[in-house]
N, C-alpha and C positions, 0 to 999 in steps of 0.2 A: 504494500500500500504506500503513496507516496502523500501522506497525509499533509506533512510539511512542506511539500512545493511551493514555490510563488511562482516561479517563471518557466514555461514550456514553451521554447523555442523551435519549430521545426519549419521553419520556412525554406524557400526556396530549396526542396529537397528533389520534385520532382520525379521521385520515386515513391513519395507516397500517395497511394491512390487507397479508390475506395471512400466506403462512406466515414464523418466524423464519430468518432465512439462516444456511446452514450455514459459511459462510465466518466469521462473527462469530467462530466458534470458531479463528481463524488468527491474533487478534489479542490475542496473551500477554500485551504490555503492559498488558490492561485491568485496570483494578481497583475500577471501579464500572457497574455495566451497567442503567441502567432503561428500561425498554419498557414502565413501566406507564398503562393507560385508554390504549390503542388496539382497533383491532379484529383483534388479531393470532388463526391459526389454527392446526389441526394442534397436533402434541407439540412439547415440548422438544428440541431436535437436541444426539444424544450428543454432537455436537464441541464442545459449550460447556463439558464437562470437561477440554480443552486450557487453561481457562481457568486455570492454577493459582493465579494473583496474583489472581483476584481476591475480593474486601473484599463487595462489596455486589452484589447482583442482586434487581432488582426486576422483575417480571412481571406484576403483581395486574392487574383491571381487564379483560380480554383474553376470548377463547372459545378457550382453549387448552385439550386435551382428551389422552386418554391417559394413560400412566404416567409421572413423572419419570424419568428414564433412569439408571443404575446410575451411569455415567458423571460423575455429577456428583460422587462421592464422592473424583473426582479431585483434585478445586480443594482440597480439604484443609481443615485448620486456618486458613487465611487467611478464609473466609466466614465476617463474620460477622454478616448480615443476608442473607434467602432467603425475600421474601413472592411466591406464586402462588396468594393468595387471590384470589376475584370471578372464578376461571374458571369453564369447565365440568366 
């Protein structure tokens, strides 16, 4: 369990494909989250509104498709950077 995390860097991997994992949303500690320039899919998974700490989520770059999920309004006043530009 990475209980303690703040920061999940995985961007511009490009080798990560596939949909975003719902579990990312179990790790409260985070407080910066990028997955930007891969080839991630599918929508946003509501449980990333667990995330309430965190500061920064980045997603741009991706073929992420669908509606942002309501759920993200959870995270609060703490975000304060939210780019999911360069999807679909």
């Amino acid at each position: 369990r990475l209980t303690n995390l703040e920061v999940l860097y995985l961007g511009k991997n490009m080798n990560l494909v596939g949909t975003i994992p719902t579990e990312l949303g179990q790790i409260k500690s985070l407080l910066r989250l990028n997955l930007n320039s891969n080839q991630l899919v599918g929508s946003i998974p509501s449980e990333i509104g667990n995330l309430t700490k965190l500061r920064v989520m980045i997603m741009s770059g991706n073929i992420l498709s669908g509606s942002i999920p309501s759920e993200i309004g959870n995270v609060g006043e703490a975000l304060e950077q939210f780019d999911i530009s360069e999807n679909k």
